[in-house]
C-alpha positions in Angstrom: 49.8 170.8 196.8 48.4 171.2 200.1 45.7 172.9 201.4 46.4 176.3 203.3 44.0 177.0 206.5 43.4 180.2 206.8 40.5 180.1 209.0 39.7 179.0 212.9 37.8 175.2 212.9 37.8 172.4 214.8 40.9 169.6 214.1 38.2 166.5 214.5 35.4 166.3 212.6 31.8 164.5 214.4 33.6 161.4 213.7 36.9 161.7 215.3 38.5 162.0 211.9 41.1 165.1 210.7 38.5 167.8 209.9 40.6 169.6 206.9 44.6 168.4 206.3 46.6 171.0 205.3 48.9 173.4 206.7 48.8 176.8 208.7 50.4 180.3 209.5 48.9 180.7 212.0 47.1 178.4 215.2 44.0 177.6 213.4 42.9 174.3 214.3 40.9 173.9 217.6 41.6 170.9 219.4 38.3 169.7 221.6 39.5 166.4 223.8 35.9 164.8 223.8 36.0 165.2 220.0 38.4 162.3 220.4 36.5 159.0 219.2 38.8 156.7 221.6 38.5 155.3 225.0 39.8 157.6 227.4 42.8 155.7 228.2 43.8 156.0 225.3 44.0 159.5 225.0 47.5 160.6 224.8 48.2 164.7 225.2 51.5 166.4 225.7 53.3 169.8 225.5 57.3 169.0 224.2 60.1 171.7 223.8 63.5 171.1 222.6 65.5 174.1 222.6 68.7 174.0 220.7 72.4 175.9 219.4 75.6 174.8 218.3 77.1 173.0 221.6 74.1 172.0 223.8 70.7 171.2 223.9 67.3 170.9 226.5 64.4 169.0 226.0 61.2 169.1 228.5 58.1 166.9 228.2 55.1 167.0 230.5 52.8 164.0 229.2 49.4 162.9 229.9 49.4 159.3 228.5 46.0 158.3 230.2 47.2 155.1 231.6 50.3 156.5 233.0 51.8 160.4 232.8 55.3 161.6 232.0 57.9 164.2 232.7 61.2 164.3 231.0 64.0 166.6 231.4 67.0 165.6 228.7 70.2 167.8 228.9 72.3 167.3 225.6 76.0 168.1 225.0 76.8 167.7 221.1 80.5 168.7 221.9 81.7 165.6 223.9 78.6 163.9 222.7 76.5 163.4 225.9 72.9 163.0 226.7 70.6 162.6 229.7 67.2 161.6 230.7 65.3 161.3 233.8 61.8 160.7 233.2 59.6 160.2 236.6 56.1 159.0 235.9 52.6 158.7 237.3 49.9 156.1 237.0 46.2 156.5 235.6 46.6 160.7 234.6 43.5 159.9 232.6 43.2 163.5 231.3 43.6 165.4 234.5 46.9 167.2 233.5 44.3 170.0 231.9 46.0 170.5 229.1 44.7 173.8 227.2 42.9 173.3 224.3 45.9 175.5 222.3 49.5 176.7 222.8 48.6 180.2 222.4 46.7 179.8 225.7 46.7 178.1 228.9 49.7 177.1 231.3 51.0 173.5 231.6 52.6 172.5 235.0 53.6 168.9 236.5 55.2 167.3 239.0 55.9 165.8 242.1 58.0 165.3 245.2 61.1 165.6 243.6 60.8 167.8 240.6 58.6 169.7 238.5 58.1 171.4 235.3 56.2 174.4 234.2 55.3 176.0 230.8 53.9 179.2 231.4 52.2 181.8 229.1 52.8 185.2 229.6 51.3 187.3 227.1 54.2 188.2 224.5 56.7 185.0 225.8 56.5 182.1 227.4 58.6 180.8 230.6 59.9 177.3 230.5 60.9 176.3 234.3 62.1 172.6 235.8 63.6 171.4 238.7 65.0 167.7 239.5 66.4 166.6 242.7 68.6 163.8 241.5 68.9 164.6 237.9 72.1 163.0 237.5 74.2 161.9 239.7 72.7 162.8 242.4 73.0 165.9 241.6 69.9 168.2 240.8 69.1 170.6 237.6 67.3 173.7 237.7 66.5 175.8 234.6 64.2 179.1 233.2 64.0 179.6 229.4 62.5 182.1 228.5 61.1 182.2 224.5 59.7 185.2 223.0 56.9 184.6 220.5 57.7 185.2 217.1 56.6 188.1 215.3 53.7 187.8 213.1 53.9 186.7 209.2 
């Protein structure tokens, strides 16, 4: 049986190691990026949402690989089936995407000439937005989700 957390402490103990397995209600770890024990480029932080129902489905990535950095719009129809990535990258991101230290803070945005993607915080839901020029075919994508946090246990 697992261990239930119940309590707010770090995820990494002093040496880079998981501090306490074990699963949570609630957001209880606390993630610190220089309690990492790895070269920096090799670091790898992202924020991923796939949001599903019966006929479709969306998935957004913003990634901070260190040596290279990722955004990924997929656009899935289960009914035909069909699926779609475009994924533009960027070289040597080496942390400086500012990811927040939790989900239940902090906004996450990328992007570049072309597109961009936003996850954005605001207080009881959070805003998904992206944008693609040529997504597919040419043709560009644009898209707000809007998730409302789920009540408490």
């Amino acid at each position: 049986m697992q261990k239930e957390i119940t309590s707010h402490i770090p995820l990494l103990d002093e040496n880079g190691q998981l501090n306490c397995p074990g699963f949570a209600k609630k957001l209880y770890w606390q993630y610190d990026r220089k309690a990492v024990k790895a070269p920096h480029f090799k670091i790898k932080e992202w924020d991923y949402y796939l949001i599903t129902c019966d006929d479709f489905a969306v998935a957004l990535t913003i990634a901070d690989n260190s040596y290279m950095g990722l955004d990924s719009i997929s656009l899935l129809d289960f009914r035909i089936p069909w699926e779609h990535t475009t994924s533009p990258m960027s070289f040597l991101t080496l942390g400086k995407r500012n990811f927040p230290s939790s989900s239940a803070s902090g906004n996450v945005k990328s992007g570049g000439r072309h597109h961009k993607i936003s996850f954005e915080l605001h207080g009881d839901y959070r805003l998904l937005t992206f944008h693609m020029d040529k997504f597919f075919d040419g043709k560009p994508i644009d898209g707000e989700i809007r998730l409302e946090n789920p009540p408490q246990e």
